[in-house]
C-alpha positions as CSV (number, residue, x, y, z in Angstrom):
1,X,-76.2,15.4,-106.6
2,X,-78.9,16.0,-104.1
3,X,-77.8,18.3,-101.4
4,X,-77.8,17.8,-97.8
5,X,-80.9,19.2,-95.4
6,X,-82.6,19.3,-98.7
7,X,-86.4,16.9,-98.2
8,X,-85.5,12.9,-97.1
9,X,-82.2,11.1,-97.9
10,X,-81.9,9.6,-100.9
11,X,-81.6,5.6,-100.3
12,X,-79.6,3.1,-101.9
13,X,-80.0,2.2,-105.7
14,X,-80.4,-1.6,-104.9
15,X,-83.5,-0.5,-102.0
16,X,-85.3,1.4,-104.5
17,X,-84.6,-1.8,-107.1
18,X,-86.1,-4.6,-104.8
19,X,-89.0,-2.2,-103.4
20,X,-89.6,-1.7,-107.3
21,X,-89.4,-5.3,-108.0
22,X,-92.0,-6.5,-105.0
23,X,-94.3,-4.2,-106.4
24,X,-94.4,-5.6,-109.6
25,X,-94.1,-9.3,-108.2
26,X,-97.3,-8.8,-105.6
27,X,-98.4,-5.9,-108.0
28,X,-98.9,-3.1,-105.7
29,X,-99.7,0.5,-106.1
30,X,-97.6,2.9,-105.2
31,X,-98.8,3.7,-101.6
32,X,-99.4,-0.1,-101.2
33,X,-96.3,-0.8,-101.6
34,X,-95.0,1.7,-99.1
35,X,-97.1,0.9,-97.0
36,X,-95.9,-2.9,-97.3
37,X,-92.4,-1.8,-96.6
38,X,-93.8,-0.3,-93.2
39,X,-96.4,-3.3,-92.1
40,X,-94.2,-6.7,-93.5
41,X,-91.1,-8.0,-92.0
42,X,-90.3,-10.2,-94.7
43,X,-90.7,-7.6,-97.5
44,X,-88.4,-5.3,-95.6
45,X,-85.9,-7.8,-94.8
46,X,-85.7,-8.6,-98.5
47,X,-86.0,-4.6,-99.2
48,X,-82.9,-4.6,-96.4
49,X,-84.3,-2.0,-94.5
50,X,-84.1,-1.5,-90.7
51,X,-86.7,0.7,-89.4
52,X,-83.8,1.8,-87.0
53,X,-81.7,2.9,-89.0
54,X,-82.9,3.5,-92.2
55,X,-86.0,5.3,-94.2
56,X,-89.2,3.7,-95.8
57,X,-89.0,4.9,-99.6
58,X,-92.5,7.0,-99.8
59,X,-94.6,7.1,-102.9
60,X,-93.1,9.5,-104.9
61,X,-89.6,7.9,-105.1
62,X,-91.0,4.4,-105.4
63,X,-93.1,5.7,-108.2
64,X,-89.8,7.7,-110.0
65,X,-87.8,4.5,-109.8
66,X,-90.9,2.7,-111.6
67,X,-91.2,4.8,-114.1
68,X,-87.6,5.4,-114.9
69,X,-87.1,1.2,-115.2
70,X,-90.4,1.2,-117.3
71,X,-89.2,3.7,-119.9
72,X,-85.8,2.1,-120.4
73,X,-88.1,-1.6,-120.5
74,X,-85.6,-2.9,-117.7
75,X,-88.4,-4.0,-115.6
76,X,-89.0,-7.1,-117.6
77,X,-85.4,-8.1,-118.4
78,X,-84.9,-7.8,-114.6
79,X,-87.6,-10.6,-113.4
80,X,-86.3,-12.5,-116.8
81,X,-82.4,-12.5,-115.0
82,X,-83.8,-13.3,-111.7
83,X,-86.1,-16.5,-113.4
84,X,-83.3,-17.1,-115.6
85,X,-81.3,-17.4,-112.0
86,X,-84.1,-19.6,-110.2
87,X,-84.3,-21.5,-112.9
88,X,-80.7,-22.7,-112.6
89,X,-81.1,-23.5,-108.9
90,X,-84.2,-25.4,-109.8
91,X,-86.7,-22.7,-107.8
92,X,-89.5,-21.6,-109.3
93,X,-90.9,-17.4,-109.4
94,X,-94.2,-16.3,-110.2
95,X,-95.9,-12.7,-109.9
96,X,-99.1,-12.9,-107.4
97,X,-100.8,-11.0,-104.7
98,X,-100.1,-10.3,-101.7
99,X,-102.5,-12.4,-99.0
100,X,-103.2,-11.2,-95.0
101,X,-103.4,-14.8,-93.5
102,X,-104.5,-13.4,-90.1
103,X,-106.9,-15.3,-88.3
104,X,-109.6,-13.9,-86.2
105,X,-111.7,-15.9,-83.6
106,X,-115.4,-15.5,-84.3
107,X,-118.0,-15.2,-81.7
């Protein structure tokens, strides 16, 4: 049990479980990923973290959490539930990359 005034609060099983799984979808390091958290709207809104109110999961944690699904091999039967769970609603889920779309006018 981690004790109180003791390094940052531990966040929520299911935070640590959809950061993990956006890594592996956009396949993202580490500090990409916490980085990510911190720069995208989207990927925190599906993270459900409120940079009011709650922490950004930094590198180490995101890494433990990784590690600890890839030794028990739940990493892959995770995306297969959530496919499994498109794929009845007829939606489709593929890894990829993440892509900055910003434009910038040229001179």
């Amino acid at each position: 049990m981690p004790e109180t005034g003791r390094g940052l609060r531990p966040l929520p099983l299911a935070t640590m479980l959809r950061s993990c799984s956006l890594q592996q979808r956009v396949n993202l390091s580490d500090p990409q990923a916490k980085d990510m958290l911190y720069d995208s709207a989207s990927i925190r809104r599906f993270a459900r973290i409120d940079l009011l109110h709650d922490t950004v999961p930094v590198e180490t944690p995101i890494r433990k959490v990784r590690h600890l699904l890839e030794a028990c091999q739940l990493t892959a039967r995770m995306f297969d539930a959530v496919k499994a769970l498109f794929e009845e609603r007829k939606l489709l889920l593929k890894a990829g990359t993440s892509v900055d779309a910003t434009r910038i006018g040229a001179a």
